[in-house]
C-alpha angles and dihedrals in degrees: 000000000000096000089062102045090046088048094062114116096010117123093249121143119223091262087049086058101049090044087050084047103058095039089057090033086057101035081062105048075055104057089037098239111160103154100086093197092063117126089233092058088065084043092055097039095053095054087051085054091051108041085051085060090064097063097268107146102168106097087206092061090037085062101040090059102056089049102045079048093069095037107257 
């Protein structure tokens, strides 16, 4: 899954990981990605990544950012 390998290495605790997790995991039920292996899924998970790194702790709002990002 593209959430954890871009994770390694990051300074994220276990209950950073989980929140990061669900809001991936649920950005992509969204967006109804299924195939893991789709380019998008890196893109999304990146912005996750990235929006966490702000401060944002909510998984919910995690997850709305990366989609409104890319205009769905």
């Amino acid at each position: 899954m593209a959430i954890y390998r871009l994770m390694q290495g990051a300074a994220f605790g276990p209950e950073e990981i989980e929140r990061l997790a669900a809001a991936y995991e649920a950005a992509l039920e969204m967006l109804h990605l299924a195939n893991r292996t789709d380019p998008v899924t890196e893109v999304i998970a990146k912005r996750v990544i990235e929006v966490a790194q702000t401060g944002v702790t909510d998984p919910a709002e995690i997850c709305a950012e990366p989609i409104k990002n890319i205009g769905v």
